[in-house]
N, C-alpha and C positions, 0 to 999 in steps of 0.2 A: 688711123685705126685706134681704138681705144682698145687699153690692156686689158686683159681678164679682171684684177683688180678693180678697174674705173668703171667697167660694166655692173660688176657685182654690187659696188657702191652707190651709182647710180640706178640700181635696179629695189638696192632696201630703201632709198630714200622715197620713191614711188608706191613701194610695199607700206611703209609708217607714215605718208600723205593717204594711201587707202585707211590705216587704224585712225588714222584722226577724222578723216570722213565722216568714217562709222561711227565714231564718238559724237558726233557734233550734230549727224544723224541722229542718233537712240536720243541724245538728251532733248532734242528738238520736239521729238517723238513724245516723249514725256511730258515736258513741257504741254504740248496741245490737249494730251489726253486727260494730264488734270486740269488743264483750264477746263474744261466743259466737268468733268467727273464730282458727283456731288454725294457720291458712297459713302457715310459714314466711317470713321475708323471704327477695328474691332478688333478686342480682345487686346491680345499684346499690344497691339499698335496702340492702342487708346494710352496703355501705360507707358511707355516708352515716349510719345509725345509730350505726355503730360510732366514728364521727368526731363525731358531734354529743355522744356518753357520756365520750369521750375531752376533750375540750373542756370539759362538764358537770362531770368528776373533777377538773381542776387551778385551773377556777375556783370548784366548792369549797373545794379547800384553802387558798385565796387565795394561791397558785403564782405571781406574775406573773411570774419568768421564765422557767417551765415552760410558763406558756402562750404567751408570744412565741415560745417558741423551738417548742411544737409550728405555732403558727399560720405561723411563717417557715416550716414544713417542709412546712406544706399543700400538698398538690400532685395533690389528685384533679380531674378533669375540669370537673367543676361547681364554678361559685363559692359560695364558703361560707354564704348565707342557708339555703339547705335545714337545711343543717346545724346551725344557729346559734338558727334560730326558735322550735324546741323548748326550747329551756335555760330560758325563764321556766317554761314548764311543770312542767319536771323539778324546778324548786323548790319549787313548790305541790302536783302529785301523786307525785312519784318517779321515778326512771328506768325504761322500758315502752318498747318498740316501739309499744305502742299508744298510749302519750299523744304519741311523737310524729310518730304520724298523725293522730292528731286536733289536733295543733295546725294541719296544715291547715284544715282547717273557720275557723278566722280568716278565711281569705279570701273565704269563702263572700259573708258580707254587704259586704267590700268588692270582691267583682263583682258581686253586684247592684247596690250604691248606681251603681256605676262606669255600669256599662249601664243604669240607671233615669236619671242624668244626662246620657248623652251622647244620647240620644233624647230626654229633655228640650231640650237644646240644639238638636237637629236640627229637630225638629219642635214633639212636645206632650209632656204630663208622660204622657197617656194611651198615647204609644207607646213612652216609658221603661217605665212600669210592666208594658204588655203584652209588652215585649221581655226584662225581667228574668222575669217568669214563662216564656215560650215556655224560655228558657235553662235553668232552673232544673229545668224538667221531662223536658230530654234524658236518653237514659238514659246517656252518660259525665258530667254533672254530678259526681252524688253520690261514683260509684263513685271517677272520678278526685283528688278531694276528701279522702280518706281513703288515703291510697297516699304512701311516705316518697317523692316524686321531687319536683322543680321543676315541674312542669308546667301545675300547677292554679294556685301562689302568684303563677308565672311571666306563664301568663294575663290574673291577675286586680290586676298591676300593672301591665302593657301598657294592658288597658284604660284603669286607672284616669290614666294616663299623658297617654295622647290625651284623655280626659276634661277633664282639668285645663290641658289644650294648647287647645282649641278653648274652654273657661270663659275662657283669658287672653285673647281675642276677640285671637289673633295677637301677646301679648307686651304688650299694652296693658293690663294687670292685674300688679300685682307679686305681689300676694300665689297668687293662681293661677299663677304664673311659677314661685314657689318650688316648689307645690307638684307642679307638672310634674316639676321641676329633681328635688325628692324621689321619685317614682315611678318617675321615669324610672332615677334610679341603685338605686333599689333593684332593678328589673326585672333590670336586668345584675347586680345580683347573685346573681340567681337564674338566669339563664343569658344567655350574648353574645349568643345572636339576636333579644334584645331590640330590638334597635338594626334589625334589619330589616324591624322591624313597626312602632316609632316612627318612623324617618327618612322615609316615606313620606309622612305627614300634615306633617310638620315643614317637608318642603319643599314642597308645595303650597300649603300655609300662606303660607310665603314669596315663593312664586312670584307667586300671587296677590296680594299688598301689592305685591310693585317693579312691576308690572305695571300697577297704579293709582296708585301715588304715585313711580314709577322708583329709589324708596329707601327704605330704613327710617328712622321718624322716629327724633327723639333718646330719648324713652322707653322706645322698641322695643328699642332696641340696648343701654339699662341693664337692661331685664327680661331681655332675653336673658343680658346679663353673669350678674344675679342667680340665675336661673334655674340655668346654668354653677357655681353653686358647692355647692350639695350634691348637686348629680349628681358633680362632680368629683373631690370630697372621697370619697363614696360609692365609687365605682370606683377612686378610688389604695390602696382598705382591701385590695383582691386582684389587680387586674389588673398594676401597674408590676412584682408578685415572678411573676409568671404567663405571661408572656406566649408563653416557649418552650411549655408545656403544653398552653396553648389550641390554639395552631399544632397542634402534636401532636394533640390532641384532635381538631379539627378533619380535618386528616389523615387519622386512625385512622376518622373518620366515612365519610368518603367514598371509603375504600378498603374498607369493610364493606360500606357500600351499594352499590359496583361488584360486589363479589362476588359478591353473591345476585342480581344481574340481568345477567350476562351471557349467558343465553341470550336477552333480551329483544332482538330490533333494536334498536338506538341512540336512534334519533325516538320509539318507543315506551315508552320507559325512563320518562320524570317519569309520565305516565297509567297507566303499569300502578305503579309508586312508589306513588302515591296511591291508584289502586284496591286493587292489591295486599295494602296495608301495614294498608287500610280497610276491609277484607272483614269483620269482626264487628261494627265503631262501624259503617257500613252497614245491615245486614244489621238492627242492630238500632234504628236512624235514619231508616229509606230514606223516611215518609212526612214524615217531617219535613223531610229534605234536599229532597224534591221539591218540598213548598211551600215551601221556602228558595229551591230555583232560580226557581219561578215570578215570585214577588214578586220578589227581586230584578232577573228580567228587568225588569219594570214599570218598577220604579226604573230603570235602563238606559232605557227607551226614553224614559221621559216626563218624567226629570229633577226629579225631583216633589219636595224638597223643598232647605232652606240658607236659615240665614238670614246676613244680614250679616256680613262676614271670618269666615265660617264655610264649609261647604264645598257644594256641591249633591251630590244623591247619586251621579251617574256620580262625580265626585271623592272621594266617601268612600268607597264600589265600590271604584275604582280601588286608592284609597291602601290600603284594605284588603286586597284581593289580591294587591296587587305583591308581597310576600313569597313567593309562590308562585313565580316566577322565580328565586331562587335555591338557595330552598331544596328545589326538586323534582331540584337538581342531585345534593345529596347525600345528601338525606333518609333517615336510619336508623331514622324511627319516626316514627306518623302522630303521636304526641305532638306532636312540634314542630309542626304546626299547628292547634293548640288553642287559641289566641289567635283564630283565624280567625271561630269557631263564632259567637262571643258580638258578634263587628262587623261581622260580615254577616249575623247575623238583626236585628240594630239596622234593618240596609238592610232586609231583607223583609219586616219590621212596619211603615215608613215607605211601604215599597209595596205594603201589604196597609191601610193608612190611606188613600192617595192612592185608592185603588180605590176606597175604601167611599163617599169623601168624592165623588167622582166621582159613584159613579152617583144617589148621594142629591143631588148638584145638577142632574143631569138632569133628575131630575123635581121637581124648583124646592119639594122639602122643603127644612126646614131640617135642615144633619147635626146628629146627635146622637151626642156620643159615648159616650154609654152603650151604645149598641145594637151601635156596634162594639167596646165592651170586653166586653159579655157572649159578641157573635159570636166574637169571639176567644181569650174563655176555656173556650166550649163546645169549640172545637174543638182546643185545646192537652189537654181532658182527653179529648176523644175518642180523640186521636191513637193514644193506648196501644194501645187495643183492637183498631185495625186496622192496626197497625202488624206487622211479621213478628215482633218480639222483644219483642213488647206486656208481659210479664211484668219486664222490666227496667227498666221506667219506674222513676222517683226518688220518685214517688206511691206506693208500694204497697207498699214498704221486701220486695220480695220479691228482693231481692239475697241469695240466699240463702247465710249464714257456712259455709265450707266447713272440717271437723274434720280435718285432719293429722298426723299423728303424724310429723315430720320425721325424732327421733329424732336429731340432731344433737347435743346434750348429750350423750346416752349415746355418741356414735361417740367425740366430744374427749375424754371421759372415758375411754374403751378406750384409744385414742390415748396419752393423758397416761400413764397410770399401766406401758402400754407401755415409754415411753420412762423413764420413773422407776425398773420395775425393772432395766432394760439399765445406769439411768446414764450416759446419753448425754447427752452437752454438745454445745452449739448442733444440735442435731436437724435435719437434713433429711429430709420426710416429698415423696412425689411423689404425685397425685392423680389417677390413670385412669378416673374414670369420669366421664360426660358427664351433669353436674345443677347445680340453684340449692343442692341439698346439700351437692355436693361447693363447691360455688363456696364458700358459708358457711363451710364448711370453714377456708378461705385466713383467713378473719377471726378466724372464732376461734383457730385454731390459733397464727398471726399474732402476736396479742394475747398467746399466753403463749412469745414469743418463738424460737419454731419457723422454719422456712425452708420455707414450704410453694407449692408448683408443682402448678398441676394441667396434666395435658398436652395435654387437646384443650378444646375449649369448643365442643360441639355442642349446636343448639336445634333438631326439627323440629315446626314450626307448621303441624302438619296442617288448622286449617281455613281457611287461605287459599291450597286445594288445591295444597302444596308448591312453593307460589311464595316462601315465606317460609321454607324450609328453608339454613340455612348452617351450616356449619362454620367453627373458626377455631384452628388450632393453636397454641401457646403458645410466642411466638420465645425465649422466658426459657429454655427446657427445651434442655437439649440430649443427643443421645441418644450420644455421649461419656461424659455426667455418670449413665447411668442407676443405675450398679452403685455408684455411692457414696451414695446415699440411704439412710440408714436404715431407713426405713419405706416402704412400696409399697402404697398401696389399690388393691386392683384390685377388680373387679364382671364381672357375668355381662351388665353391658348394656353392654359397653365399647364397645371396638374390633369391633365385628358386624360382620356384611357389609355391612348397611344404612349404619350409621355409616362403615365407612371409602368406600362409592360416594359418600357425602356428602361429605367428607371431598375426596377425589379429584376430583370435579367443580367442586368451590366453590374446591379450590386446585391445579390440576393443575401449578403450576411447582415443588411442595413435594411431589409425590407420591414423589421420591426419599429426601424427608428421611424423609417416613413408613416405608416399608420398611427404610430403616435401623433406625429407632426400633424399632419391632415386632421386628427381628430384634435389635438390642440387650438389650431387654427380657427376648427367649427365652433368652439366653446368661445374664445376669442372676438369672434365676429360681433356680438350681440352689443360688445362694450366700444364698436365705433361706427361711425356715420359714413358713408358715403361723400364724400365732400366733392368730387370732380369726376368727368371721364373723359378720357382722350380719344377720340378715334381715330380711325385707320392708323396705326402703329406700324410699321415693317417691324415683325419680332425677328426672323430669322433671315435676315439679307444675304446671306451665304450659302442657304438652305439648297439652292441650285444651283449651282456655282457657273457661269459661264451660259445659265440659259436665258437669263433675263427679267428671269420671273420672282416676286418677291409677295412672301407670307406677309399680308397686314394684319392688325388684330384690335382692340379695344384695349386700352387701360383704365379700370379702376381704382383710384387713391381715397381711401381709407382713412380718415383722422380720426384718435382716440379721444371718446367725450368727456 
């Protein structure tokens, strides 16, 4: 007979052969899908690519003062891990958009180890493991996983963060101290709101120790030191040269997110934010989120589970969702709370356990948790099928690779050889038409040392019925400067009526700058040629998101005579 011990042992080793599975699964998964996927990057991704290749080039050439000095010049939004994570990569396969998306997929198995551990801690290893499968099977998983942004790595060091916070049983573990200390900074590496999904547990954490003991013992207050030094270390690598940016960043967020919801009443603003912003992860979640809400009620009412300087689940509820207070203030994408998903279904597996365990002591069985790990995997693979967006599950690899012909190479190249035969030195090119193509644009162009401006930055997101619709004109541009640009893209989806009512509504204290613009532009025109036109263009590849459908358009390029 084997001892309880040898069971239990032999039962996690089967549990973390399933997480690697899964791992080896999703990154497989990824793998296929951008082999075939010919999507354009867009927007941040274009940046973030373009800076991790840049970075990739001068540490090949073993550059070290070409790299300090671009790394001193870093100065985009997000902190440099996104960026940075791919470079093992790019030694081993090459430089690719696609490897470094897939250098995402790393994370993959450290959020599940992360969520199989922290449900370990909370309760049993059998609601870790049930909790890393529920997660693994949402249909934002995979998709997210495989996308050049922070958000997934972001997630999945949050997690792993408070995992290794509640492992230090409150700082009374050094070596789990460290490894806090390491998660936690790498997290803010990959974005600042890290710190509003940790600090949460951190002080409860603490709260609860002075509250039993009226102070921290002397160990506590060395693991904490400890802890303090490669979180510290971590963060002085971007944040002491950054700090105006982030501000700025910061800023730039929350005057984006005013923008698009000012026709909302004021009180209504964070719920329709979250609704809003949520209308497709929804839409294609909804059965899942509803058993998320139920269970976690449970958890709520019945306090069902924590063990020792660990937390009960109103408190990890709690510490979970406080992030929702501030960040529903400025929230510019449902992204930023994707950390959420993976720590509140911890909570609704812990109250979909408490349930099972319940009724099976009612009637004076003894539980078995087999019966609830089979009940619980029947119904994580059911879910798909009666789910409204069943066909997206992470199961069924039917994320189907969508074929693009961006066509951006061949524009830079008309572009270039433009400029090549005119002979123009330091080139300014101006960018009218509202796409991730034109955006691309800016990067590549960028890179062969051009001065490129695009003039509006229109996105409408028709399926979260034009709630999600903004404009955002380009303060860099000024319609003074329009007649000295060399080069002029214009297109047949510019300035519309559609686009400039957007336009107009989203910034009505700029509606004057606009009609200056426009009529600058027309005066303009007279003093250049026609030199090329592109057809079928995909302007707005994202424009549908998930339907398959894609806006093309015409580009006309413009050379001054």
């Amino acid at each position: 007979m084997l001892s309880v011990t040898s069971r239990s042992f032999a039962k996690e080793k089967i549990y973390l052969a399933i997480i690697f599975a899964l791992s080896v699964f999703g990154t497989y998964s990824n793998y296929l899908i951008l082999a075939e996927d010919t999507q354009p990057l867009v927007y941040d991704q274009t940046v973030i690519h373009a800076i991790s290749t840049a970075f990739f080039k001068v540490m090949a050439e073993g550059d070290a003062d070409s790299f300090f000095r671009l790394y001193l010049n870093y100065n985009y939004g997000y902190p440099p891990l996104v960026a940075f994570q791919a470079i093992p990569a790019y030694y081993l396969f090459g430089i690719s958009q696609d490897i470094h998306a897939l250098s995402n997929s790393a994370y993959i198995l450290i959020m599940l180890l992360a969520i199989y551990f922290l449900g370990k801690k909370m309760i049993s290893t059998d609601v870790g493991m049930i909790s890393s499968v529920l997660v693994f099977s949402m249909p934002y998983f995979l998709p997210s996983s495989r996308v050049i942004l922070p958000d997934f790595g972001h997630s999945s060091l949050i997690v792993a963060a408070i995992a290794a916070l509640l492992y230090s049983d409150c700082f009374e573990d050094a070596s789990m101290s460290l490894v806090f200390g390491a998660a936690a900074g790498l997290a803010m590496l990959m974005r600042f709101t890290a710190v509003i999904y940790i600090l949460p547990f951190l002080a409860i954490l603490i709260w609860k120790q002075l509250s039993h003991r009226r102070r921290l013992g002397k160990n506590m207050v060395h693991n904490i030191a400890l802890a303090g030094i490669p979180f510290l270390i971590l963060i002085s690598l971007w944040y002491p040269f950054n700090t105006s940016i982030l501000l700025q960043n910061t800023e730039e967020m929350a005057y984006y997110s005013e923008s698009i919801s000012r026709s909302i009443p004021p009180l209504e603003r964070p719920f329709m934010r979250l609704i809003g912003y949520n209308t497709g992860l929804m839409r294609a979640s909804s059965m899942y989120y509803a058993l998320l809400a139920f269970f976690i009620s449970v958890g709520l009412l019945v306090d069902s589970f924590g063990r020792n300087k660990t937390l009960t689940s109103r408190e990890f509820i709690a510490a979970a969702a406080a992030p929702l207070i501030p960040l529903l203030g400025f929230l510019p994408s449902v992204r930023y709370l994707f950390p959420l998903i993976p720590l509140l279904s911890i909570a609704a597996v812990a109250g979909a356990y408490w349930t099972y365990t319940s009724l099976v002591d009612k009637k004076m069985l003894k539980p078995n948790p087999a019966i609830f790990i089979c009940c619980s995997l029947s119904v994580i693979l059911v879910l798909p099928s009666i789910s409204p967006a069943g066909a997206q599950n992470s199961f069924d690899l039917l994320n189907t690779p969508m074929k693009i012909d961006s066509k951006e190479s061949e524009i830079s190249s008309i572009i270039h050889n433009i400029i090549q035969d005119k002979d123009i030195a330091a080139p300014k090119v101006l960018l009218m038409q509202d796409s991730s193509t034109a955006f691309n644009l800016v990067t590549r162009l960028g890179a062969l040392g051009y001065s490129v401006q695009p003039l509006t930055f229109c996105i409408a997101e028709s399926q979260a019925e034009d709630f999600y619709s903004y404009c955002r004109l380009n303060r860099a541009v000024s319609a003074n400067d329009f007649c000295s640009y060399d080069l002029i893209v214009d297109s047949d989806r510019n300035l519309n009526e559609p686009g400039l009512i957007q336009l107009k509504e989203a910034f009505p204290e700029r509606a004057e700058y606009l009609a200056e613009s426009l009529e600058t532009i027309g005066r303009c025109k007279p003093g250049y040629t026609l030199a090329t036109t592109v057809k079928n263009v995909p302007s707005i590849e994202y424009d549908k998101r998930g339907s398959g459908e894609v806006v093309y358009s015409d580009l006309y390029i413009y050379a001054r005579k």
